[in-house]
C-alpha positions as CSV (number, residue, x, y, z in Angstrom):
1,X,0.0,0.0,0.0
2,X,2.8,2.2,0.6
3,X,3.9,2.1,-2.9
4,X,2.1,4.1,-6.0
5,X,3.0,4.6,-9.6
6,X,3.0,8.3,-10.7
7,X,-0.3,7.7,-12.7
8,X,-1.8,6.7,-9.1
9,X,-0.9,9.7,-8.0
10,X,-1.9,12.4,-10.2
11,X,-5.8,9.9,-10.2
12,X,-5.3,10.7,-6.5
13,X,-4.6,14.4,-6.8
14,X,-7.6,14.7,-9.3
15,X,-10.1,12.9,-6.9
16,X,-9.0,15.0,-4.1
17,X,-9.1,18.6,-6.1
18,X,-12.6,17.1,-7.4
19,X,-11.4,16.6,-10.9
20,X,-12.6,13.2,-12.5
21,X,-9.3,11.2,-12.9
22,X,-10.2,10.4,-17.0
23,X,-10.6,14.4,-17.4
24,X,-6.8,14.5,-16.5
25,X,-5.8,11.4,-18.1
26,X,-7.2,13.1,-21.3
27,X,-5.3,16.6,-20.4
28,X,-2.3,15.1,-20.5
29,X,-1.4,15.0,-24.5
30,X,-2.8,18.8,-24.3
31,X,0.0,19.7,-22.0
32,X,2.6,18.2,-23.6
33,X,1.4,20.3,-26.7
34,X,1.8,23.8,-24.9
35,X,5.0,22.9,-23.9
36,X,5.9,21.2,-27.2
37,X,10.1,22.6,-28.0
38,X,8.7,24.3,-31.4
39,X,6.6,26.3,-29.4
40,X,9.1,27.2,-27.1
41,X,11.6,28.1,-29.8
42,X,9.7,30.5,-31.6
43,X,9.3,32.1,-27.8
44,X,12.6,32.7,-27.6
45,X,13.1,33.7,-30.9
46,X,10.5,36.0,-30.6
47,X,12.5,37.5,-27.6
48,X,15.6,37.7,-28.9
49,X,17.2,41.3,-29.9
50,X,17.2,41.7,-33.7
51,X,20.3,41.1,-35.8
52,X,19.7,44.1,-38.0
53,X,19.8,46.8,-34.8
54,X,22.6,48.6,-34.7
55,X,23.9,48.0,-38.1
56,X,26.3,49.6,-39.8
57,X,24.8,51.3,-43.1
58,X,25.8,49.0,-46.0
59,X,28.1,50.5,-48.3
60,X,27.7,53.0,-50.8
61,X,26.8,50.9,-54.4
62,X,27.7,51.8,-58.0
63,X,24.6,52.8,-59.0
64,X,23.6,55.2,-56.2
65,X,27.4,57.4,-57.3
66,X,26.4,57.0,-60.4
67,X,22.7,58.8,-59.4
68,X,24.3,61.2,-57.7
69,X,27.5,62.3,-60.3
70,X,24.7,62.1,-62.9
71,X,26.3,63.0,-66.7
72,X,29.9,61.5,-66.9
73,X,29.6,59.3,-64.1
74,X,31.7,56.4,-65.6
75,X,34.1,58.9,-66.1
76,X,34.5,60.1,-62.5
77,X,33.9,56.6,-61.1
78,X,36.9,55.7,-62.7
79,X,38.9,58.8,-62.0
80,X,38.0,58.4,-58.2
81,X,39.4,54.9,-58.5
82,X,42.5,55.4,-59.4
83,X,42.9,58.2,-57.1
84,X,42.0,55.9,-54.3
85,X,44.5,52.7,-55.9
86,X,47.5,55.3,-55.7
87,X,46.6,56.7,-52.5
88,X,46.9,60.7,-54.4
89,X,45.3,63.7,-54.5
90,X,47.3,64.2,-58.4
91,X,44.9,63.6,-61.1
92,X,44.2,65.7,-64.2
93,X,40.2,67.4,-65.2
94,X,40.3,69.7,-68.5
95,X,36.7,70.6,-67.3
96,X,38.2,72.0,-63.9
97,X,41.8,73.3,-65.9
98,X,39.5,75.7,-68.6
99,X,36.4,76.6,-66.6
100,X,37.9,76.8,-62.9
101,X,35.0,78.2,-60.8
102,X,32.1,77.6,-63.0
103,X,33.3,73.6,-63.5
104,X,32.7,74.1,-59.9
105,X,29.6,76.0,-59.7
106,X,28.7,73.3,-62.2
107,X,28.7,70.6,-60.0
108,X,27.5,72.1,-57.2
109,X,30.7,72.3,-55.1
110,X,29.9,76.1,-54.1
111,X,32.1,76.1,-50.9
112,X,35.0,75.4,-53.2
113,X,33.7,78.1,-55.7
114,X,33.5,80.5,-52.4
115,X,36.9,79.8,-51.6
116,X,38.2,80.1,-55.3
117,X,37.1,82.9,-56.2
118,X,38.7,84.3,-52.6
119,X,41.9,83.0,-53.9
120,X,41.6,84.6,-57.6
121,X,40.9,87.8,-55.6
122,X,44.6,87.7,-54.1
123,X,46.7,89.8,-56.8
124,X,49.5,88.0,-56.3
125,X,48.5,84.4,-57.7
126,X,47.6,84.7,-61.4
127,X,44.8,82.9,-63.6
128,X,47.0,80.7,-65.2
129,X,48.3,79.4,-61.6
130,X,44.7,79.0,-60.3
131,X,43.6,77.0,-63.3
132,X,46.4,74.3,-63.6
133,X,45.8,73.9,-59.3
134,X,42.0,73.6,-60.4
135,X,43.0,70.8,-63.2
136,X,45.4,68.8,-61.0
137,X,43.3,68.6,-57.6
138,X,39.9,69.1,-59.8
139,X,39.1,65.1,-59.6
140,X,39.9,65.1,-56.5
141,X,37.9,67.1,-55.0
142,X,35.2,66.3,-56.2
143,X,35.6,63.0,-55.0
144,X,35.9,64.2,-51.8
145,X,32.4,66.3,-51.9
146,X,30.8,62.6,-53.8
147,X,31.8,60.8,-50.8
148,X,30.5,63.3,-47.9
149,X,27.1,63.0,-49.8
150,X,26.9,59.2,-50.1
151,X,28.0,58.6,-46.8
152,X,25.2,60.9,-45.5
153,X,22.8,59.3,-48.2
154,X,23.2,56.0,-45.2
155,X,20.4,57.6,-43.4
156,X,18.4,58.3,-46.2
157,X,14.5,55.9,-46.5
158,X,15.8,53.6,-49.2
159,X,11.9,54.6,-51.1
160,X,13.6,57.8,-51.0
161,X,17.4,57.4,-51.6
162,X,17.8,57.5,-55.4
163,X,15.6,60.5,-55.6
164,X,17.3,62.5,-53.2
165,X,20.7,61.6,-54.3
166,X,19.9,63.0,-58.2
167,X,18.2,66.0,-56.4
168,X,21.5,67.0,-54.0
169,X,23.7,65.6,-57.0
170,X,24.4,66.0,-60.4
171,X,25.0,69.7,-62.8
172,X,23.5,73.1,-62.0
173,X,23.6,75.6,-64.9
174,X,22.0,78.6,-63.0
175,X,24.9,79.9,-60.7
176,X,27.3,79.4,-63.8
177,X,25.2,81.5,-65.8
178,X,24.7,84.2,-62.9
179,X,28.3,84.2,-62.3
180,X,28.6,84.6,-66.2
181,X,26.6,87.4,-65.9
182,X,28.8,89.1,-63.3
183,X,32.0,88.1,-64.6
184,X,30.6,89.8,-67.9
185,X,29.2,93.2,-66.4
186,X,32.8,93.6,-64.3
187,X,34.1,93.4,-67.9
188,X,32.4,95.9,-69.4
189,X,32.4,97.9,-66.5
190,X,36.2,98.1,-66.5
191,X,36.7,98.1,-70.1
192,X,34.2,101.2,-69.7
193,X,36.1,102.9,-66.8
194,X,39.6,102.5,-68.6
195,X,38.1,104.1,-72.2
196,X,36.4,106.6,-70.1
197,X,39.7,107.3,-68.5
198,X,41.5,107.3,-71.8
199,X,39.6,109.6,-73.8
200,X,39.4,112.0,-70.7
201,X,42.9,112.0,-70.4
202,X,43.3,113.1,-74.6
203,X,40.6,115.6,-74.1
204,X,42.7,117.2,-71.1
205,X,45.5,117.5,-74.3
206,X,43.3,119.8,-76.3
């Protein structure tokens, strides 16, 4: 009498909470269900931090520098590769060398136009100078403003990134032709001041 098999005593414990012992006989297979290892697997699947938090942005891809250079990408994809395979800043742009500060207005790099046209203000350092420094370090440059953008582009909504890449990126021709304008009026405005000067100095003659 002293002995009992565990299904003895779990008929015992359900006559003595009031429970008919076939009721828990039939729970049984029910139980074993909700505590089934597939169940508790997705459980702690479901619990466990994501993978993707805290990732670092993927890398900028072909395409999305090629959005944002827009016309001549390959061209500058290629430049900006051999610039990074030899470690230099020493490349060569005839777009930069023969249009200096509008190349740059061109392609939207305006700090760099703010700062040339500071530099062409200094007497001392001459066109000519300030174009072939344009021309050498043009590529380079650029490369340099290509890479700030993509690698804020990381926190761009991918539905969005393409668009705002072309938007930010690729050629301006309004501030070239303002600047045009300007360069053009200072022009005529000296060439203006010097013949006025001229022909009032041959009238002060007579």
């Amino acid at each position: 009498m002293s002995e009992h098999t565990d299904s003895d005593a779990v008929v015992a414990n359900g006559a003595v909470e009031g429970t008919a012992p076939e009721e828990v006989v039939a729970a049984a297979p029910i139980i074993e269900e909700v505590v089934s290892a597939p169940v508790v697997e997705e459980v702690v699947a479901a619990q466990a931090p994501s993978s993707n938090v805290g990732a670092a942005p993927s890398a900028p891809t072909f395409d999305e520098a090629a959005t944002f250079i827009g016309p001549k990408a390959d061209y500058y994809i290629a430049q900006f590769q051999r610039l990074d395979a030899g470690s230099s800043m020493v490349s060569w742009n005839w777009s930069a060398f023969l249009f200096g500060i509008f190349w740059l207005l061109y392609r939207k790099m305006y700090l760099y136009a703010l700062i040339a046209f500071a530099i062409l203000c200094i007497p001392m350092v001459g066109a000519l100078i300030f174009a072939i420094g344009c021309g050498i370090l043009g590529n380079w440059l650029y490369k340099k403003k290509v890479e700030e953008e993509l690698a804020m582009a990381a926190t761009y909504p991918p539905a969005t990134k393409q668009a705002q890449l072309a938007e930010r990126g690729g050629i301006t021709w309004l501030p070239v032709i303002v600047a045009s304008v300007i360069v053009l009026i200072l022009i005529v405005s000296m060439c203006g001041l010097g013949a006025l000067s001229f022909f009032a100095s041959l009238a002060s003659e007579f």
